[in-house]
N, CA, C and O atoms as a GROMACS GRO file, in nm:
protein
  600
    1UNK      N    1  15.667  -1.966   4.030
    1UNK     CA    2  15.657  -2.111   4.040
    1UNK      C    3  15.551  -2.166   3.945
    1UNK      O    4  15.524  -2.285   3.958
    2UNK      N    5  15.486  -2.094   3.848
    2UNK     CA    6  15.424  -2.108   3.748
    2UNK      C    7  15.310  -2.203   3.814
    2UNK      O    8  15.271  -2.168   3.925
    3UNK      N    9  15.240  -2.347   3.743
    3UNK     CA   10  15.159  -2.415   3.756
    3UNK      C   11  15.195  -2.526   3.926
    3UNK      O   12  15.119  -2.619   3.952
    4UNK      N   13  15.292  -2.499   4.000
    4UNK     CA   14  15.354  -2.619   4.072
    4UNK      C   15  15.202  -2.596   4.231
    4UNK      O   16  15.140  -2.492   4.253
    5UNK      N   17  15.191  -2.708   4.295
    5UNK     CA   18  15.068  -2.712   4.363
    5UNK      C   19  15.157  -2.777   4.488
    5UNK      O   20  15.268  -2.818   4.455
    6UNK      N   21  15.120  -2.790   4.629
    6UNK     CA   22  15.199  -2.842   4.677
    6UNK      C   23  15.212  -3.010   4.675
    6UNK      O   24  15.306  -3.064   4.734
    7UNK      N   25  15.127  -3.075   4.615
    7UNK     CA   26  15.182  -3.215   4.605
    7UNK      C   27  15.347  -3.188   4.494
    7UNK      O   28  15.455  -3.238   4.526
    8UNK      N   29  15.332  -3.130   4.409
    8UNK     CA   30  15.464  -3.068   4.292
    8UNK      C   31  15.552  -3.074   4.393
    8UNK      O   32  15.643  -3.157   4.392
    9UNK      N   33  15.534  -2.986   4.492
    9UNK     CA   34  15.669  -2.919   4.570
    9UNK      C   35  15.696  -3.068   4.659
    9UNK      O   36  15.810  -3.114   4.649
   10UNK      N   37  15.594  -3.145   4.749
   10UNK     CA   38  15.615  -3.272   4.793
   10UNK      C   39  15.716  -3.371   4.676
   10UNK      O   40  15.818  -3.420   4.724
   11UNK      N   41  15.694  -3.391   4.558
   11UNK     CA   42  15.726  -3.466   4.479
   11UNK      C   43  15.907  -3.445   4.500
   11UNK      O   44  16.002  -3.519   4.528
   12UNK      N   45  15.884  -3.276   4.464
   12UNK     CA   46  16.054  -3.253   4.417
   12UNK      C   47  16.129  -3.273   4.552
   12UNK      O   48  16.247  -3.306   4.566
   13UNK      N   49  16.021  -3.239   4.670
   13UNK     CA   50  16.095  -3.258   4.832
   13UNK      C   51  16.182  -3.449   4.864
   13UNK      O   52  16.288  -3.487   4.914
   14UNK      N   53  16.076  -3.512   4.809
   14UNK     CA   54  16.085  -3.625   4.836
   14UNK      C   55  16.202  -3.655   4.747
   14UNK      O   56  16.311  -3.685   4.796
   15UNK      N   57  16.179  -3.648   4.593
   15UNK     CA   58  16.356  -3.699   4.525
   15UNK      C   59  16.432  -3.634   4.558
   15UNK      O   60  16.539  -3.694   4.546
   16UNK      N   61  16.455  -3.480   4.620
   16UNK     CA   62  16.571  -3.468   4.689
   16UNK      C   63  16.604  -3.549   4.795
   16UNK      O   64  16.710  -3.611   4.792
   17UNK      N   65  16.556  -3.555   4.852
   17UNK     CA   66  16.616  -3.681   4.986
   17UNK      C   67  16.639  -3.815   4.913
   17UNK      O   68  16.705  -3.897   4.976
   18UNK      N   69  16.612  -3.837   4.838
   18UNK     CA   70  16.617  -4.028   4.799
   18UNK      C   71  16.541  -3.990   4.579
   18UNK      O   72  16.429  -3.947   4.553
   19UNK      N   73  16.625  -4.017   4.497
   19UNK     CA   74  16.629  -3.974   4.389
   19UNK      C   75  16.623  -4.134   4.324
   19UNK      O   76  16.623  -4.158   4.203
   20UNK      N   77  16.618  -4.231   4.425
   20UNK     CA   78  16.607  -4.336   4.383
   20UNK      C   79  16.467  -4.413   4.414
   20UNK      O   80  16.428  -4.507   4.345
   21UNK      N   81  16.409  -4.373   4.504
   21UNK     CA   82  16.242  -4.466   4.537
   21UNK      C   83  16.183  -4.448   4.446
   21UNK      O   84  16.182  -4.348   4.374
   22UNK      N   85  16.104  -4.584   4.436
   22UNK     CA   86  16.030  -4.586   4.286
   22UNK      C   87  15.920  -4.504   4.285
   22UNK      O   88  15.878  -4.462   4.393
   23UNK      N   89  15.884  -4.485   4.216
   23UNK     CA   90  15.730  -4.428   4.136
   23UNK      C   91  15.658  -4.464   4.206
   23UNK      O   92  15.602  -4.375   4.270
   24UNK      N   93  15.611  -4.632   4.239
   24UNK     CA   94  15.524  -4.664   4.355
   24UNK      C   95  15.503  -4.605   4.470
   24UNK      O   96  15.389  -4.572   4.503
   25UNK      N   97  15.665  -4.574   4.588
   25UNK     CA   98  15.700  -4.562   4.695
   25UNK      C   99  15.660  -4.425   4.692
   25UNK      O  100  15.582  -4.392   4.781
   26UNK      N  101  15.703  -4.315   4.589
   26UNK     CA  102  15.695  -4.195   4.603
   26UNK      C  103  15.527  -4.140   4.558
   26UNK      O  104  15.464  -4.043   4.599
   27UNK      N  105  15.498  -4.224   4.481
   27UNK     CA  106  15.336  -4.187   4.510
   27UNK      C  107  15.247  -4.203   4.603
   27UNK      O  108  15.145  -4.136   4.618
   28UNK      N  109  15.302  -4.332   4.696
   28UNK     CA  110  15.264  -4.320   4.824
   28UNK      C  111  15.277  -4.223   4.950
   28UNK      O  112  15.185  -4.206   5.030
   29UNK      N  113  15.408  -4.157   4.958
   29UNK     CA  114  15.429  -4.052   4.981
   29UNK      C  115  15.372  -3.956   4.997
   29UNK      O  116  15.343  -3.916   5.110
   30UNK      N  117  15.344  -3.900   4.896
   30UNK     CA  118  15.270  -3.778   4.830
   30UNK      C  119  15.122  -3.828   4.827
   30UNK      O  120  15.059  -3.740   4.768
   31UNK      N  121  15.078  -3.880   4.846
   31UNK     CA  122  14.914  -3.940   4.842
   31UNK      C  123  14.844  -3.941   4.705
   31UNK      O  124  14.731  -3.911   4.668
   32UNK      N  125  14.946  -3.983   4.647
   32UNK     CA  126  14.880  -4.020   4.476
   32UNK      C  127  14.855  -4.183   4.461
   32UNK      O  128  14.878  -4.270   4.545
   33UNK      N  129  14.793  -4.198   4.306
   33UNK     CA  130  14.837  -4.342   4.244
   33UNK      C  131  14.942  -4.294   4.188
   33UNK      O  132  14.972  -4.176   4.175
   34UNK      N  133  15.020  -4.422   4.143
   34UNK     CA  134  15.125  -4.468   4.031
   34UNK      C  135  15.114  -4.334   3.939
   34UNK      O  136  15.167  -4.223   3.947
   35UNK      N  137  15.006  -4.403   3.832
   35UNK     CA  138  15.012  -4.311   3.689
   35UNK      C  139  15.004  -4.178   3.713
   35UNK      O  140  15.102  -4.116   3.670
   36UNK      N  141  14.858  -4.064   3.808
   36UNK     CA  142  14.928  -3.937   3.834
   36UNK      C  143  15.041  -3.905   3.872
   36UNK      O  144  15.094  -3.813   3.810
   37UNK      N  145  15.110  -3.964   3.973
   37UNK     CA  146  15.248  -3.943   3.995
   37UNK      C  147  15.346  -3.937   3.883
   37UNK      O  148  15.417  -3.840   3.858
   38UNK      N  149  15.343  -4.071   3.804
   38UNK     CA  150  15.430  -4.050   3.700
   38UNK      C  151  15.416  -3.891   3.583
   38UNK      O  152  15.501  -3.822   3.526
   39UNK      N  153  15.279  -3.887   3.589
   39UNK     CA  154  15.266  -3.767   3.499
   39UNK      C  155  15.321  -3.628   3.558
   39UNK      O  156  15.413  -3.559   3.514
   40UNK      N  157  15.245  -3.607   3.659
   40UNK     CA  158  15.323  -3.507   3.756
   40UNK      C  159  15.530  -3.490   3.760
   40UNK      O  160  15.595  -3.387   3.783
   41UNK      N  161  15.573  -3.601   3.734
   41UNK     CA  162  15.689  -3.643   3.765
   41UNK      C  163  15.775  -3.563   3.602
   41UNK      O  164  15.872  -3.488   3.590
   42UNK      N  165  15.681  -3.624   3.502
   42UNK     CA  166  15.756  -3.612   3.363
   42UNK      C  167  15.677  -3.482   3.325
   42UNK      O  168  15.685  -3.469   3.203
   43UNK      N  169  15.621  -3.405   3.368
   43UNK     CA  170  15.552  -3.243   3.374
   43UNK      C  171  15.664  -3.142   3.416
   43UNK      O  172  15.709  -3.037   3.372
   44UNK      N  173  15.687  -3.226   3.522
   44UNK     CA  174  15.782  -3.147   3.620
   44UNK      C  175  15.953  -3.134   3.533
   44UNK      O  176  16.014  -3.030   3.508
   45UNK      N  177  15.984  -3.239   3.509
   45UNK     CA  178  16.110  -3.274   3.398
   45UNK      C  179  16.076  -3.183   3.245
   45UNK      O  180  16.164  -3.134   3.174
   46UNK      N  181  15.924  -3.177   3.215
   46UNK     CA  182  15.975  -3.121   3.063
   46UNK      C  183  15.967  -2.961   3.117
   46UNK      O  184  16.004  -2.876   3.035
   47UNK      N  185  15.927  -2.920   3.231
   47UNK     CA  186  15.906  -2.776   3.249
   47UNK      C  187  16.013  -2.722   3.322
   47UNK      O  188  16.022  -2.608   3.368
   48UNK      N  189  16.106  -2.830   3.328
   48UNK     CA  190  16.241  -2.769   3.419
   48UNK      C  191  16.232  -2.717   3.572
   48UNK      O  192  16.291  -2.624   3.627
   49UNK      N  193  16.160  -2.788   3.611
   49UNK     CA  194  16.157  -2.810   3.763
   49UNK      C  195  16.288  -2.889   3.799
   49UNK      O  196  16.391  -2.842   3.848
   50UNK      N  197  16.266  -3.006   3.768
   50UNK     CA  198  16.360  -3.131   3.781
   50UNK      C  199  16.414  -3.144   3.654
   50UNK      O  200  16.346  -3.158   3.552
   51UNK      N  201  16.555  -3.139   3.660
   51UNK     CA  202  16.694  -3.090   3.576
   51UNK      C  203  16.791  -3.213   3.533
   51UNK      O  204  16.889  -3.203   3.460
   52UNK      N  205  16.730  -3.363   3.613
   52UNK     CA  206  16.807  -3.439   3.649
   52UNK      C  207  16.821  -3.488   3.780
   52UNK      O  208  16.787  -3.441   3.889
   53UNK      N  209  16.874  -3.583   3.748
   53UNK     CA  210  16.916  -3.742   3.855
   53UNK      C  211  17.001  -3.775   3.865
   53UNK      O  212  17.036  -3.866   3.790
   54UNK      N  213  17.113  -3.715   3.987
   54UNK     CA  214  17.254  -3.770   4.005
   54UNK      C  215  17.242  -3.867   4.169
   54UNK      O  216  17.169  -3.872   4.268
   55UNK      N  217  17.367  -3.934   4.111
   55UNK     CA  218  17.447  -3.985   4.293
   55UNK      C  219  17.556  -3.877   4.315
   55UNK      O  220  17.640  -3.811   4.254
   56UNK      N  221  17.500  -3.899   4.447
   56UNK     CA  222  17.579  -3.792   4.536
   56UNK      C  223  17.717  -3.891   4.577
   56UNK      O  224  17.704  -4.008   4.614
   57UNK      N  225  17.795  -3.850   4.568
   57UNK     CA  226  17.956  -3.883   4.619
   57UNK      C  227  18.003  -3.844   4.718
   57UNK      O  228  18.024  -3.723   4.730
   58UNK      N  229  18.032  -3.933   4.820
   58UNK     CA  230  18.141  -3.942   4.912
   58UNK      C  231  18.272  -3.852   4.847
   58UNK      O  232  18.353  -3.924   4.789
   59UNK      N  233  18.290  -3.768   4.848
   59UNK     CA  234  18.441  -3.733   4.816
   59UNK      C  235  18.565  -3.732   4.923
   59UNK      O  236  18.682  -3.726   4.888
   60UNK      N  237  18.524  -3.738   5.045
   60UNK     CA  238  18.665  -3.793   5.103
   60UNK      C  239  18.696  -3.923   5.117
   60UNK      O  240  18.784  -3.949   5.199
   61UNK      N  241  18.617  -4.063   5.026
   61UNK     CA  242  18.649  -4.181   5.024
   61UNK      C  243  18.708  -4.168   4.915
   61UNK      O  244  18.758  -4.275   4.881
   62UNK      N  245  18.731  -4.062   4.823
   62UNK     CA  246  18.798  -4.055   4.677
   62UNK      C  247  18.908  -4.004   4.716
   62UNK      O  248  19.002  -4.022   4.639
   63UNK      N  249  18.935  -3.932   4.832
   63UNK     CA  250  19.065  -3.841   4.853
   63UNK      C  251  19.050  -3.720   4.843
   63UNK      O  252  19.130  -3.647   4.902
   64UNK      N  253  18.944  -3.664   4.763
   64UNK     CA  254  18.894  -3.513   4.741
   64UNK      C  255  18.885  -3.465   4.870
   64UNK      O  256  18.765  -3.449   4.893
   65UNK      N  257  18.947  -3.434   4.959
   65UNK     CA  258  18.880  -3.383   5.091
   65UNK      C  259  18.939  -3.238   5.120
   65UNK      O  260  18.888  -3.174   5.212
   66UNK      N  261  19.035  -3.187   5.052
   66UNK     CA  262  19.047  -3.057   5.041
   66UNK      C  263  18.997  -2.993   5.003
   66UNK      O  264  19.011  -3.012   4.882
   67UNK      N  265  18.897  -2.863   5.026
   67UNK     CA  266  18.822  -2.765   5.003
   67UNK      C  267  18.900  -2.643   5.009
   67UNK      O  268  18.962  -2.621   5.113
   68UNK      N  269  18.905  -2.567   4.920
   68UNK     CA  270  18.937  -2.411   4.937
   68UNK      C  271  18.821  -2.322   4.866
   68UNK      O  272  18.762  -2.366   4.767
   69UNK      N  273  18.787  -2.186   4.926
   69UNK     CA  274  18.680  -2.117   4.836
   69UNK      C  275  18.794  -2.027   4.801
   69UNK      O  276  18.898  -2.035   4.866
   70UNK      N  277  18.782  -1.943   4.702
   70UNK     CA  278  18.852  -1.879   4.659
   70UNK      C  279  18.796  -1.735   4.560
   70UNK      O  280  18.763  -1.733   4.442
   71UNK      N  281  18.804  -1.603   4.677
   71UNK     CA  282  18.743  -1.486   4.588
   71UNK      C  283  18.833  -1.464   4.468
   71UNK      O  284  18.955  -1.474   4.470
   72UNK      N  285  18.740  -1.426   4.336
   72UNK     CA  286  18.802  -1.382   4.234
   72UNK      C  287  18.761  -1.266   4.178
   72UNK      O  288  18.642  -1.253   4.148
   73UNK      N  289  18.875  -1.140   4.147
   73UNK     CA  290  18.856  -1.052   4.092
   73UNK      C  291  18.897  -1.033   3.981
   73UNK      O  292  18.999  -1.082   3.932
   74UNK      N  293  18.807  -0.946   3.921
   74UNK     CA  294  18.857  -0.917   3.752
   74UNK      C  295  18.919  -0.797   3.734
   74UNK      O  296  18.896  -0.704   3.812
   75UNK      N  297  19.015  -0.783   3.616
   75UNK     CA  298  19.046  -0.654   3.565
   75UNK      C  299  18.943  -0.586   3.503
   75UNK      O  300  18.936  -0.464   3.485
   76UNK      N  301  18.863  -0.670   3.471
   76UNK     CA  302  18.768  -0.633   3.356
   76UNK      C  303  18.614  -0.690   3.384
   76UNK      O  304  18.602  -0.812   3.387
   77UNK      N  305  18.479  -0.597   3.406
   77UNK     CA  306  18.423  -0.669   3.434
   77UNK      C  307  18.279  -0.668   3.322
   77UNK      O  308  18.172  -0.729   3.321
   78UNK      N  309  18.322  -0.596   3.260
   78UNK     CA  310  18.251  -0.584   3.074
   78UNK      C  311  18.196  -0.702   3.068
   78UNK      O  312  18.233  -0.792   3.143
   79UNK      N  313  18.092  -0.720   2.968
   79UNK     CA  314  17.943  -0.831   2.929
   79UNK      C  315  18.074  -0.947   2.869
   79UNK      O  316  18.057  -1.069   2.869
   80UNK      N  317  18.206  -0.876   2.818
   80UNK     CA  318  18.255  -0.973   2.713
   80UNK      C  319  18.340  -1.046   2.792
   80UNK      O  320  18.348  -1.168   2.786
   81UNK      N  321  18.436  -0.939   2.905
   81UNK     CA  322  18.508  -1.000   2.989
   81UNK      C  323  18.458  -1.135   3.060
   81UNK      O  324  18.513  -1.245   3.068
   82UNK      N  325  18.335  -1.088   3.108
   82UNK     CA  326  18.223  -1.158   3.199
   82UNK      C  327  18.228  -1.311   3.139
   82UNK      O  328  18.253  -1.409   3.209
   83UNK      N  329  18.205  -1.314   3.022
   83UNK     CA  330  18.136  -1.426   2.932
   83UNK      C  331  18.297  -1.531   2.910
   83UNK      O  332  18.290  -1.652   2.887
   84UNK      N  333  18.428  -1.458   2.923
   84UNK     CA  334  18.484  -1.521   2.856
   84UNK      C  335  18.582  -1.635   3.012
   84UNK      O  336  18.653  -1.735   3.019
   85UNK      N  337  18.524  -1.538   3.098
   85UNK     CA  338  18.554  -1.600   3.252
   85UNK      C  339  18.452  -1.738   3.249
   85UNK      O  340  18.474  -1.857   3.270
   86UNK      N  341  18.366  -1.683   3.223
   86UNK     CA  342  18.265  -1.780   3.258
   86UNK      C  343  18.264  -1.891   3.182
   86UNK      O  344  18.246  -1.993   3.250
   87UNK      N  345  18.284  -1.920   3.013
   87UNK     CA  346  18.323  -2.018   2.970
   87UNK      C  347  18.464  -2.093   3.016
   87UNK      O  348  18.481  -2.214   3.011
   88UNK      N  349  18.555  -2.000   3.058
   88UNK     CA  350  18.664  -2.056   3.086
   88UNK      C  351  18.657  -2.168   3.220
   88UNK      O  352  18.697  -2.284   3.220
   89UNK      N  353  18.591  -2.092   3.334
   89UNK     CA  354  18.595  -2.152   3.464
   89UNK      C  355  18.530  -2.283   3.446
   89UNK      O  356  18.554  -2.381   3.517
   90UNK      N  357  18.432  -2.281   3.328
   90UNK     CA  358  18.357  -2.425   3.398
   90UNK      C  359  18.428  -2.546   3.290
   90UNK      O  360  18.363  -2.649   3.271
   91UNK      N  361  18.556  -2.527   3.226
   91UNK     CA  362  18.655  -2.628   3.218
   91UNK      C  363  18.764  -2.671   3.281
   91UNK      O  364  18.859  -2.722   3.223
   92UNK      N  365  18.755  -2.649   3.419
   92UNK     CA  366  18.860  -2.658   3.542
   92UNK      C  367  18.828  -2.749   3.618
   92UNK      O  368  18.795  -2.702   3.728
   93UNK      N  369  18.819  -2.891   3.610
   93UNK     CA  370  18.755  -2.966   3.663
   93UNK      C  371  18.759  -2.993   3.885
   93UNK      O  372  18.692  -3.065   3.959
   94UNK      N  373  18.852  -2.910   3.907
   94UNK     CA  374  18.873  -2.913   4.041
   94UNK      C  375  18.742  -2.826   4.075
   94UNK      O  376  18.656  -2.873   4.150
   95UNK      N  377  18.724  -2.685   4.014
   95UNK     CA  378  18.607  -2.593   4.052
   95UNK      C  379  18.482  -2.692   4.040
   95UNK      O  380  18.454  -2.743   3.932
   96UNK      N  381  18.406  -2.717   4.156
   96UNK     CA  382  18.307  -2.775   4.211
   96UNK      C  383  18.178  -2.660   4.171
   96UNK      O  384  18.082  -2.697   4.105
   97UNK      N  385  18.191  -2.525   4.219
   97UNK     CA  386  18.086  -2.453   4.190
   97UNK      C  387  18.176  -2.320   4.197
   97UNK      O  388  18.271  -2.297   4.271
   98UNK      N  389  18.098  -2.215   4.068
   98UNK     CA  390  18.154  -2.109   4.050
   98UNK      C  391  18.014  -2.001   4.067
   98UNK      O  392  17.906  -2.016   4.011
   99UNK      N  393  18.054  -1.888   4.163
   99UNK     CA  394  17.919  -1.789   4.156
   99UNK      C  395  17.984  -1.628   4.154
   99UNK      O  396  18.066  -1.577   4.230
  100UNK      N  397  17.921  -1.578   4.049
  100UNK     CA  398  17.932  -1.421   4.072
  100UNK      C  399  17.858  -1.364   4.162
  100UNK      O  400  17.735  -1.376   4.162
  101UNK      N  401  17.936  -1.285   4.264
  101UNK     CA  402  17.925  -1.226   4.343
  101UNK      C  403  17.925  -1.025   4.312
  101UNK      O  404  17.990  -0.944   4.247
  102UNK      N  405  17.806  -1.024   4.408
  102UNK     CA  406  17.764  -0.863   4.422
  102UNK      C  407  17.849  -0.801   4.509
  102UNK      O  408  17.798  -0.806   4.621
  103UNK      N  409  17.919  -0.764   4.510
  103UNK     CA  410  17.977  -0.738   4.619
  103UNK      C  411  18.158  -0.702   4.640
  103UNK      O  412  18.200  -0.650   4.536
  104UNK      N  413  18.233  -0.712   4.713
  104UNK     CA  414  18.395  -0.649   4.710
  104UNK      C  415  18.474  -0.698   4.602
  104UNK      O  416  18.560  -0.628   4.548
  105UNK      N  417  18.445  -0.831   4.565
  105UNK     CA  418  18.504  -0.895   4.461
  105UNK      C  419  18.403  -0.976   4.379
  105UNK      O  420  18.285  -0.959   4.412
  106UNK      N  421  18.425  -1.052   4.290
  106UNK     CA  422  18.347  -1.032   4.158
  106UNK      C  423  18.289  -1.237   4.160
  106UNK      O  424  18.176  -1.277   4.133
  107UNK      N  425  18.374  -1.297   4.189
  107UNK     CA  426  18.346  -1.474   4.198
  107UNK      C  427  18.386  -1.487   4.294
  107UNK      O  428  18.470  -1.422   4.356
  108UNK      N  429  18.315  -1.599   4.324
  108UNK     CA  430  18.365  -1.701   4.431
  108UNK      C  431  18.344  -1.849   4.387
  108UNK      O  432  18.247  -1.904   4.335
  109UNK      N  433  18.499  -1.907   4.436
  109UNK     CA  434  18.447  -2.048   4.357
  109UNK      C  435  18.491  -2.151   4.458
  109UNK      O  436  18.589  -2.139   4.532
  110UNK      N  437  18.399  -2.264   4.454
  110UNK     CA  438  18.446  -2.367   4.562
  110UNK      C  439  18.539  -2.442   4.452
  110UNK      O  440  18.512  -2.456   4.333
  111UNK      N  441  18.664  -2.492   4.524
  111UNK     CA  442  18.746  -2.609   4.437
  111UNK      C  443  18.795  -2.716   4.530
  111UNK      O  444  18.842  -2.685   4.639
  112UNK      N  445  18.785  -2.845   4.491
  112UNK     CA  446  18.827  -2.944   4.597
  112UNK      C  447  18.892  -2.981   4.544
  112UNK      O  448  18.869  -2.979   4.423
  113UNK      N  449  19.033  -3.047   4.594
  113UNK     CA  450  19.125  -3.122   4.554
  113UNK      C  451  19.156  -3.260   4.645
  113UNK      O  452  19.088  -3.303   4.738
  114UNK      N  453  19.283  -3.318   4.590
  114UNK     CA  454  19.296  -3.409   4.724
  114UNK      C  455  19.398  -3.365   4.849
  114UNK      O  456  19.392  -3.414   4.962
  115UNK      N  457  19.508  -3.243   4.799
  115UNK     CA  458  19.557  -3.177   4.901
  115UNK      C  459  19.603  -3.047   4.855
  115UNK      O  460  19.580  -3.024   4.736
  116UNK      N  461  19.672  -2.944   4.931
  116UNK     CA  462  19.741  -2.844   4.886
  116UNK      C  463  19.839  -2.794   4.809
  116UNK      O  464  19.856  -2.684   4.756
  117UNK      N  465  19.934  -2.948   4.815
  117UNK     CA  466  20.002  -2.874   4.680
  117UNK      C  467  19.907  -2.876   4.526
  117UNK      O  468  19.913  -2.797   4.432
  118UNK      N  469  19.789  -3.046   4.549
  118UNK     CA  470  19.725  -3.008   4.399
  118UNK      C  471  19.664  -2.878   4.392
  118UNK      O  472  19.664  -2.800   4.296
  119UNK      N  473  19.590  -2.857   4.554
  119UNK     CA  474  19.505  -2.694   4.530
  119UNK      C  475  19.639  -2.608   4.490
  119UNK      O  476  19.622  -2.554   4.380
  120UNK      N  477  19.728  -2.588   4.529
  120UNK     CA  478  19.868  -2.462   4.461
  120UNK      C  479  19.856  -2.508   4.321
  120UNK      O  480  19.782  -2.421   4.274
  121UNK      N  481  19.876  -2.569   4.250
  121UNK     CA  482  19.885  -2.631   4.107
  121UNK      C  483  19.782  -2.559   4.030
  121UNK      O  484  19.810  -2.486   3.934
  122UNK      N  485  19.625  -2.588   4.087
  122UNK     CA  486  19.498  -2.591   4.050
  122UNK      C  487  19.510  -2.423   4.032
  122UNK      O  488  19.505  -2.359   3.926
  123UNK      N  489  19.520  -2.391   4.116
  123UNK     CA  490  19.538  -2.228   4.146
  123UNK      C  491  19.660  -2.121   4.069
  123UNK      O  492  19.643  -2.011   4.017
  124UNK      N  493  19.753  -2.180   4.080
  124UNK     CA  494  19.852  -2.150   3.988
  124UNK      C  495  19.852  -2.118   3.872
  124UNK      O  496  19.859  -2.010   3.812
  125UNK      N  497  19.842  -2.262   3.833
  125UNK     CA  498  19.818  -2.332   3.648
  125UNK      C  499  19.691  -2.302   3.590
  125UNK      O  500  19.675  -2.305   3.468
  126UNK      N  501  19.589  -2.270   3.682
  126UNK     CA  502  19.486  -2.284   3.606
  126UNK      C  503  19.355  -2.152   3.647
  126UNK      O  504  19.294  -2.092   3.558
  127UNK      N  505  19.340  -2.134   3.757
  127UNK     CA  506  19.257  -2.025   3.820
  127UNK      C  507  19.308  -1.896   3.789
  127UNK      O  508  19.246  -1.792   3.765
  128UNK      N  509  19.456  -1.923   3.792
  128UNK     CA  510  19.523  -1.765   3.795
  128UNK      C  511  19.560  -1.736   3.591
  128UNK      O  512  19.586  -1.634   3.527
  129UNK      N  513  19.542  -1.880   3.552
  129UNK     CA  514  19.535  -1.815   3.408
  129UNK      C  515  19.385  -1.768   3.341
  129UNK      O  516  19.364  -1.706   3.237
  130UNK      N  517  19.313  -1.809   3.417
  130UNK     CA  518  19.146  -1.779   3.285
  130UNK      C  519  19.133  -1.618   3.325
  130UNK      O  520  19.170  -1.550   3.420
  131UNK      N  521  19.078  -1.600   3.232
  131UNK     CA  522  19.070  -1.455   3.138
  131UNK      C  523  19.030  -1.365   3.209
  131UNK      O  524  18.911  -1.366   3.241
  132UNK      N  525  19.130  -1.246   3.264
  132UNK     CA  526  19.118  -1.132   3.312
  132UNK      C  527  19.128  -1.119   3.488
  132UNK      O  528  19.134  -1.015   3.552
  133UNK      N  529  19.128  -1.231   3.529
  133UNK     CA  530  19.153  -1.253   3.653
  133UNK      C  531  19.348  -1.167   3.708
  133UNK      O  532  19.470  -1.184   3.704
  134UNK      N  533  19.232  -1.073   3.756
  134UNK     CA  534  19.344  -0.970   3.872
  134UNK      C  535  19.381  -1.017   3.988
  134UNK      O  536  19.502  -1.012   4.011
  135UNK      N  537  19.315  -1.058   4.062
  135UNK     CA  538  19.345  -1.148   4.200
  135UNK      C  539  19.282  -1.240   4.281
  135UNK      O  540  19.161  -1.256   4.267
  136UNK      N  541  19.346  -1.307   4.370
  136UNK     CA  542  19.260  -1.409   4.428
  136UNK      C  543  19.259  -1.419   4.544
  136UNK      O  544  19.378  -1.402   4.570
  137UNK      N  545  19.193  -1.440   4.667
  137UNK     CA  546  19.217  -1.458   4.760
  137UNK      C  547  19.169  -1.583   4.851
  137UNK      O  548  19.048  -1.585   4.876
  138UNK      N  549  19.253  -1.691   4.905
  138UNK     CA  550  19.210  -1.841   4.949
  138UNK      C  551  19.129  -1.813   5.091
  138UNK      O  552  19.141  -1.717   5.167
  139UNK      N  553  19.049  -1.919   5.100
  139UNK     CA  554  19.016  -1.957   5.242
  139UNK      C  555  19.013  -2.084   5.232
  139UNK      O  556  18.973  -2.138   5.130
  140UNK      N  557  19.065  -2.167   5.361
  140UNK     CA  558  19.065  -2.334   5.268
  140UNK      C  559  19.013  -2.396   5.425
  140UNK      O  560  19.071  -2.377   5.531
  141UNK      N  561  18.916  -2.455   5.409
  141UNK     CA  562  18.795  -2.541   5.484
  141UNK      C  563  18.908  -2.624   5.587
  141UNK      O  564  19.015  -2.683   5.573
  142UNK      N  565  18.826  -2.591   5.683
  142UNK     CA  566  18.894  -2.661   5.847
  142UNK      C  567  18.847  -2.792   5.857
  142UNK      O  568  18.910  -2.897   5.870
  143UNK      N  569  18.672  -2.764   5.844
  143UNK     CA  570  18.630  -2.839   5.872
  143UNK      C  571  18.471  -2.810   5.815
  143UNK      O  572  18.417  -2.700   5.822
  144UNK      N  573  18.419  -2.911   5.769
  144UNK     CA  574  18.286  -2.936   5.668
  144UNK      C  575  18.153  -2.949   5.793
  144UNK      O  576  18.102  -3.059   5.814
  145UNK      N  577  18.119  -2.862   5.847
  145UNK     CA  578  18.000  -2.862   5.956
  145UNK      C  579  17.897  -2.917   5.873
  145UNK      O  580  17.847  -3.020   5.918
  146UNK      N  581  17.837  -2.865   5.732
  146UNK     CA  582  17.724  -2.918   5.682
  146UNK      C  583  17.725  -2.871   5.554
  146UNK      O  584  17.758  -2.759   5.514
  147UNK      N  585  17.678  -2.987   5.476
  147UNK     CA  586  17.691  -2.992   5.336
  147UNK      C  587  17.591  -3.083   5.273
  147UNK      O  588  17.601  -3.204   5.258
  148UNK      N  589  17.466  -2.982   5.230
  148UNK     CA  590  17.349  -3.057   5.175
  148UNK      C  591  17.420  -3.163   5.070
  148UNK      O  592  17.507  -3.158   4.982
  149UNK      N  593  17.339  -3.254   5.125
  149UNK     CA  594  17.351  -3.362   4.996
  149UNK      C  595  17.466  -3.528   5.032
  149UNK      O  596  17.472  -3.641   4.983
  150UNK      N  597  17.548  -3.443   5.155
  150UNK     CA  598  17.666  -3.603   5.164
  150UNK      C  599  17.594  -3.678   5.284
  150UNK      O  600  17.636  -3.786   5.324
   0.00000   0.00000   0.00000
């Protein structure tokens, strides 16, 4: 955690919950002024603590409310194979998050759609073509108990 102190870790605690309170609000928070805060803030950003500032989305007001995870195995699991999965997957815009896994099979990737035939499509057309992928196996979400961030 290199130089981070716990007001640092307060800072990054606080824009996770609310990525929008100002500089003022959040230095109050944390028991700073304004200007340390701000410095602390843009320390934290050039040292790659803090990566960025998104809105979080509702995705079942979009229709996205289908979730499937989906294990993926390779034929091949070589530095080159590896690399050429990995550029491939993260142009699939349904895959939400892709992680290599230690373990029986090799990825696991969350993909949301708005229903099952797009997830069959998604999966079909597109999961079952990127590079070297031997098999797959679905599990598709009942129900969303908890999900940092909605």
């Amino acid at each position: 955690m290199g130089n981070m102190d716990r007001t640092d870790l307060k800072i990054i605690s606080e824009l996770q919950t609310n990525a929008r309170v100002t500089v003022t609000e959040l230095a109050a928070r944390v028991g700073l002024s304004k200007t340390p805060c701000q410095v602390r803030m843009r320390r934290l950003e050039e040292e790659g603590y803090i990566t960025g500032y998104t809105a979080l989305v509702n995705q079942n007001k979009l229709g996205r409310n289908h979730i499937a995870f989906v294990q993926v195995t390779l034929s091949n699991t070589g530095s080159k194979a590896l690399a050429a999965f990995n550029e491939a997957v993260v142009k699939i815009a349904a895959v939400e998050q892709c992680h290599m896994i230690a373990g029986g099979f090799d990825y696991l990737l969350k993909i949301r759609t708005t229903d099952m035939a797009s997830y069959r499509m998604v999966l079909g057309e597109e999961v079952s073509a990127l590079p070297h992928v031997q098999q797959t196996t679905t599990f598709v979400v009942m129900e969303n108990v908890k999900d940092v961030g909605l």
